[in-house]
N, C-alpha and C positions, 0 to 999 in steps of 0.2 A: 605626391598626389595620387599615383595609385595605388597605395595603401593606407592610407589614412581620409578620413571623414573630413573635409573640408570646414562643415559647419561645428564640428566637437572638436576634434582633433584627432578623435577615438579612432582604434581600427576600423578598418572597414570591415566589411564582409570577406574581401579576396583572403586579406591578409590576417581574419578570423579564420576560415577556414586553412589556410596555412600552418598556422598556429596547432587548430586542432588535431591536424593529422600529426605535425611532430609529437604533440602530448600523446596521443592513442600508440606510438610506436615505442614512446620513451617507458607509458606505464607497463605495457607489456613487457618488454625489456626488462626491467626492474620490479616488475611484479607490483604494482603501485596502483592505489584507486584517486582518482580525481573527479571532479564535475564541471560542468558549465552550467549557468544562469540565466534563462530565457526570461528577459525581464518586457513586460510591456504597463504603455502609461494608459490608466484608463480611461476613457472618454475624452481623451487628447484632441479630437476631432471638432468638440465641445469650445476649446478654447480657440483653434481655427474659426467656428464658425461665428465664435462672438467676437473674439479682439481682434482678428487677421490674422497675416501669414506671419509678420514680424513678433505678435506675442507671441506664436508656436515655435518661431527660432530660439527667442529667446528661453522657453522652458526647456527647449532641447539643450542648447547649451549650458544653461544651469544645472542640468541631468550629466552632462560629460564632467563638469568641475568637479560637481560631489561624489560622482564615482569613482577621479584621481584621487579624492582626498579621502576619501572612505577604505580604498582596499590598497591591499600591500602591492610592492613592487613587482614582487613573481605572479600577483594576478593578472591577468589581460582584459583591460575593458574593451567593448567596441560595441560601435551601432550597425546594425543589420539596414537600413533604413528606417523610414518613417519614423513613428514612435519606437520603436523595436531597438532594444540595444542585449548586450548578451556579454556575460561575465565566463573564463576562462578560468578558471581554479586548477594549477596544477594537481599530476597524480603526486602526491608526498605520503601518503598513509597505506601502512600496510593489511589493512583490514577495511573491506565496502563499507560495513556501518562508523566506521570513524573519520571514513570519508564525508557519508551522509551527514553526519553532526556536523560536523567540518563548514559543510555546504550550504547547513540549514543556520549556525549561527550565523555566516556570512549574506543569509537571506536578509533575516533578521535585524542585522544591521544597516541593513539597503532599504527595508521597509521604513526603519526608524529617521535614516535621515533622508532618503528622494523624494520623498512627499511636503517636505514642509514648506509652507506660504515659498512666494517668489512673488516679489513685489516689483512691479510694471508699471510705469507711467500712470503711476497713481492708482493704478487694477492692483488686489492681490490673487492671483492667480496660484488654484489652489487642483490637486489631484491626487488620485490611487495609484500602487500598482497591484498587477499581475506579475508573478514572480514561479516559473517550473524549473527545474530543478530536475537534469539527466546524471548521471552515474556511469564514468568509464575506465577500467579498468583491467585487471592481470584476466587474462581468456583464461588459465590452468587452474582457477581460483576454487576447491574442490567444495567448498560450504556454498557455491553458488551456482543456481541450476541456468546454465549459458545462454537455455536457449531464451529465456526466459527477460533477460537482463545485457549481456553483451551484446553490446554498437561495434559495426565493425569500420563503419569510414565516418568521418565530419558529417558527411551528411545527416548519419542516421542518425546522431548524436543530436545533431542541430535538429531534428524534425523528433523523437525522443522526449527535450528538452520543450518547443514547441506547443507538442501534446501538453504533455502538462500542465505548461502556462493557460491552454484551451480552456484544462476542466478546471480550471480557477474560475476564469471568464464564464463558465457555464453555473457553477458555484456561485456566482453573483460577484465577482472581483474583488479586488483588494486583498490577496491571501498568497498564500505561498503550497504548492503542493508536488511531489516529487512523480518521476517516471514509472508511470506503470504499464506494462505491455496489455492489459486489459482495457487502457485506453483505446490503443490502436485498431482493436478490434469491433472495439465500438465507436469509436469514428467511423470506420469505415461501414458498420452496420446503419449507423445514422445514414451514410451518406445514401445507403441503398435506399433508405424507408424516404428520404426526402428524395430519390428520384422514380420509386414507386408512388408516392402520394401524388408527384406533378401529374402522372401517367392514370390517376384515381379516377377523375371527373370523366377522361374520354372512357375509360374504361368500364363506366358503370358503376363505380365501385362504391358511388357515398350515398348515406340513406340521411331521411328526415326521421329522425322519433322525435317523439308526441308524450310529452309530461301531463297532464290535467292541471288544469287552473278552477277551482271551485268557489262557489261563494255559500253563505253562511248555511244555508239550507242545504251544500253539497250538491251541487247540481253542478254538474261540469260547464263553463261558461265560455272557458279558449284552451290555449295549451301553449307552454312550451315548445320550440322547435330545436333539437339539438343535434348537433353535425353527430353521425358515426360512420365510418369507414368500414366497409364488409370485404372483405375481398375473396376472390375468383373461388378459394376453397372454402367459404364460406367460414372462417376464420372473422373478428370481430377485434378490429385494436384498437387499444383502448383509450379515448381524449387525451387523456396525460398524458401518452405518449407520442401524440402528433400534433394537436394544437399547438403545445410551447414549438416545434420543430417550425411550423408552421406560419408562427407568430414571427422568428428569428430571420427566417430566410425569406421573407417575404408573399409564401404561399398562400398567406393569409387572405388577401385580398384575390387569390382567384375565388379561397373555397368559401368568402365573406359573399361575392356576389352569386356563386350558387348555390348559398343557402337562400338572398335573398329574392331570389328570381324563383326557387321552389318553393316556398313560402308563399308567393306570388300566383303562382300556378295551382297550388294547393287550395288556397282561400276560392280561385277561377271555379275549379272544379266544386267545391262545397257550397256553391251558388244554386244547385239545382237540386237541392235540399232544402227545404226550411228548418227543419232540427239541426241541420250542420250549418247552414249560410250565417247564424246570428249567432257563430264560434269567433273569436280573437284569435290568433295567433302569433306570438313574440319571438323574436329572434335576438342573439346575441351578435353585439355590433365591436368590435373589436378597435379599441386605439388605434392602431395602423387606417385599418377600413374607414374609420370616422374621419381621419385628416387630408382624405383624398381630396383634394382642391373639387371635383365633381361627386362628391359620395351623397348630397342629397337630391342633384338631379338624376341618382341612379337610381336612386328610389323610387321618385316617383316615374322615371321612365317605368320602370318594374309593374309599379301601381296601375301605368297608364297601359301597357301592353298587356297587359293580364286582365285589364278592365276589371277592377275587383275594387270595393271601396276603401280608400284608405284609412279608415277608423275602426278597419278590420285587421289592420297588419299594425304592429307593435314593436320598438325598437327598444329595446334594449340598454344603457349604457352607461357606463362606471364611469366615475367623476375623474377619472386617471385624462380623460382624452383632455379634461377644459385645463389641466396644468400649465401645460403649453403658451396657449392664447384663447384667452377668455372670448376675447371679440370675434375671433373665428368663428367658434365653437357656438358662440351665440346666435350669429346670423345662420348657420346651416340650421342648429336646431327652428329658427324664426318660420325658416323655408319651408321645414316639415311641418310646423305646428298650422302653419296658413293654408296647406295644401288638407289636413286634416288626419295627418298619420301623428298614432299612440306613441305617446315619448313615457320612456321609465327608467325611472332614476334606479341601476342596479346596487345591492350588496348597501346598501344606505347604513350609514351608521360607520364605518371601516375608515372612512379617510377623517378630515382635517377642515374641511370647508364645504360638508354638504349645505349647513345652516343657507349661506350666502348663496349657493345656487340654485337653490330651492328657490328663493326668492328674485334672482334672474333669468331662470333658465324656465321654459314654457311645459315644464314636465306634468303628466298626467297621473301617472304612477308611481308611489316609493315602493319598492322590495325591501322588505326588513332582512337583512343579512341573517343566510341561516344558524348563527353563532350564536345569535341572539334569543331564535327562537328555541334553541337547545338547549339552553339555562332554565328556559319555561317548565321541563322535564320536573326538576325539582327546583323552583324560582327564591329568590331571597326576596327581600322588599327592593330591593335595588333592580335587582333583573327584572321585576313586575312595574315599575316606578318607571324604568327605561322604555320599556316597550308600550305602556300606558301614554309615556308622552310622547311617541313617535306616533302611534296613531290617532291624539290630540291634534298635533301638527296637521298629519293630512288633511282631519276634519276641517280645521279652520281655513287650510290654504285652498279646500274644496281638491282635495286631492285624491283616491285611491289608495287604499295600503294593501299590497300583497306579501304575504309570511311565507317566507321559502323555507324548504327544510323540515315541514312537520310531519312527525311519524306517528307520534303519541296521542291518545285522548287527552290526556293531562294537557300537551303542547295547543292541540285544538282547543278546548275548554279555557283556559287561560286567554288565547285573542281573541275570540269570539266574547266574553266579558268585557275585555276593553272593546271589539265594537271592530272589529278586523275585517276588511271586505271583500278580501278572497285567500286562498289558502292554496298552497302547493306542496306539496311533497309524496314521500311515500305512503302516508297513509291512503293517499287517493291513488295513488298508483305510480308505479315507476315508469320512467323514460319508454317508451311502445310502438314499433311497428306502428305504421298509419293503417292500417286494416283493421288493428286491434281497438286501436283507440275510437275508431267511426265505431266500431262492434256496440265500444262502451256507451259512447253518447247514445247511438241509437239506442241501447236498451234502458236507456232513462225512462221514466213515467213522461206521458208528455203535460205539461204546463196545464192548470187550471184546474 
């Protein structure tokens, strides 16, 4: 019992790490490369949370069978806990990359049988893995730069190994990818930038820019609002690289409601203008941020604390949030639509079941996904055919259609023929400083 896994039978961890260290002294010794297999089940937590604890025993256990029966005697299976199990490959080979083959056909093997169906009390219970892949071996090994590559305790091996399986998981899972010390470096750079961003909002640190939203005469009508992060050296980094950071760890939801409280405060202040007060402003609403059991009475708290009208502020949001539960998703959007704030169906066209939400979900707005409007560039009859009846659609549902992404006369000329009712992109200007953007509205001609 204290070295083996109760529930598998598999080693445990004690008796893993045991394991490893006599391998790390045996290869050296003998000048010999081996590996271990950081294998994880993905979205295991998935089957936890639909069939119970007894379906996740039993995937585990079925994960301990096929791993005795999959690898050889001198390998060493074992679970680490939870999902987490990790394969021990002797050092036998006298050369790192034939070790690596070695390691990666025995991946490959793992990939092919721990995944398949596991039939449950009638469920078939189905998953991926993550599969990394460390390398340990002869320290004297002179075609191999040490510092680069040799682990010198279980530890390092096990966290090595780890890594990898990570940037699988960040890859989108289901894959197999080996140790690279370039990981660890960027791990630990991630770890900085995600505890600099928490540090962002007290610090000053996030700005609103201001995209133009125009309609057919080009008259700037709202705008865009998009999160960018400035920091203290006046340095600029860049969405892709903090958003998804953002999205993973949760951060989402601080920097979701200080967009939507500045946004908020934004439209307050542009009230004492009549050229800026009769501006929209849209914000991007994030999956996470949308399923907060309170996300539409944060809204209109927002609405109601900034005393700003709410058919002034404009949400945002990709058909990705109604996957989940329709019914949810239906009542918050009901919340906002009655209270009087702008719903907009984003990136429209990209999924699977816009058709059907269009027709339950209270939306005022479609964004034509800017892919679509990029093809306009130089159009077939299909790509004119497609976007001709998207903004059909809106007309009949009494909708709005906004075309994100246009740069081109050509792109403009083409929706504005089929009859498009506002327009965004670089042609009218890129993402802007709020000082620049009030610069532009105000130097419009004024109306009539």
């Amino acid at each position: 019992m204290a070295y083996y896994d109760t529930l598998t039978g598999l080693a445990n961890r004690r008796l893993l790490l045991d394991r490893i260290d006599q391998a790390l002294r045996l290869a050296r010794r003998h000048r010999r490369w081996g590996a271990v297999l950081f294998i994880d089940l993905d979205l295991f937590k998935g089957i936890n949370d639909t069939y119970g604890h007894d379906a996740g025993d039993a995937v585990l256990r079925a994960m301990g069978e096929r791993l005795r029966a999959t690898l050889r005697e001198q390998d060493t299976p074992g679970r680490l806990g939870g999902d987490e199990f990790l394969v021990l490959l002797p050092a036998e080979h006298a050369q790192r990359d034939a070790a690596a083959v070695a390691a990666r056909r025995v991946a490959d093997k793992l990939m092919a049988v721990l995944p398949q169906p596991i039939d449950w009390q009638g469920h078939t219970l189905a998953l991926t893995l993550s599969i990394g892949i460390a390398l340990y071996g002869d320290a004297e090994d002179p075609e191999v730069d040490q510092d680069d590559t040799q682990v010198d305790s279980a530890q390092a091996l096990l966290k090595a190994a780890d890594l990898a399986m990570y940037s699988v998981k960040q890859a989108g899972r289901n894959g197999v990818a080996f140790f690279d010390p370039a990981m660890e470096a960027a791990v630990q750079q991630r770890h900085q930038m995600q505890r600099d961003l928490a540090a962002a909002i007290d610090a000053g640190e996030l700005r609103l820019y201001l995209q133009p939203q125009v309609d057919p005469q080009g008259r700037i009508v709202g705008a865009e609002a998009l999160l960018r992060w400035q920091r203290a050296d006046g340095t600029l980094v860049p969405p892709g690289a903090f958003i998804p950071l953002a999205e993973e760890t949760g951060l989402i939801l601080l920097l979701g409601r200080w967009v939507l409280h500045e946004a908020a405060r934004l439209l307050q202040q542009w009230q004492a203008d009549p050229r800026l007060a009769r501006l929209r402003v849209a914000i991007n609403v994030s999956p996470r941020q949308f399923r907060e059991p309170d996300f539409a009475q944060q809204v209109l708290a927002a609405v109601r604390n900034h005393a700003v009208s709410p058919d002034r502020l404009e949400l945002e949001i990709t058909e990705s949030v109604f996957l989940d539960n329709i019914d949810t998703a239906r009542g918050a959007l009901r919340t906002l639509d009655d209270a009087g704030v702008a719903l907009a169906l984003d990136d429209f066209g990209t999924g699977y079941s816009s058709l059907a939400y269009l027709a339950e979900l209270p939306f005022d707005v479609i964004k034509i996904d800017q892919r679509f409007v990029a093809r306009l560039q130089n159009p077939t009859r299909q790509d004119e055919a497609i976007v001709a009846t998207i903004l059909a659609l809106g007309r009949r549902l009494r909708m709005q259609v906004l075309a994100e992404g246009v740069e081109t006369a050509a792109q403009e000329a083409s929706l504005l023929t089929h009859g498009c009712h506002l327009l965004q992109g670089y042609r009218y200007g890129r993402p802007m400083p709020r000082e620049q953007f009030e610069a532009l509205v105000l130097s419009q001609p004024d109306e009539g």
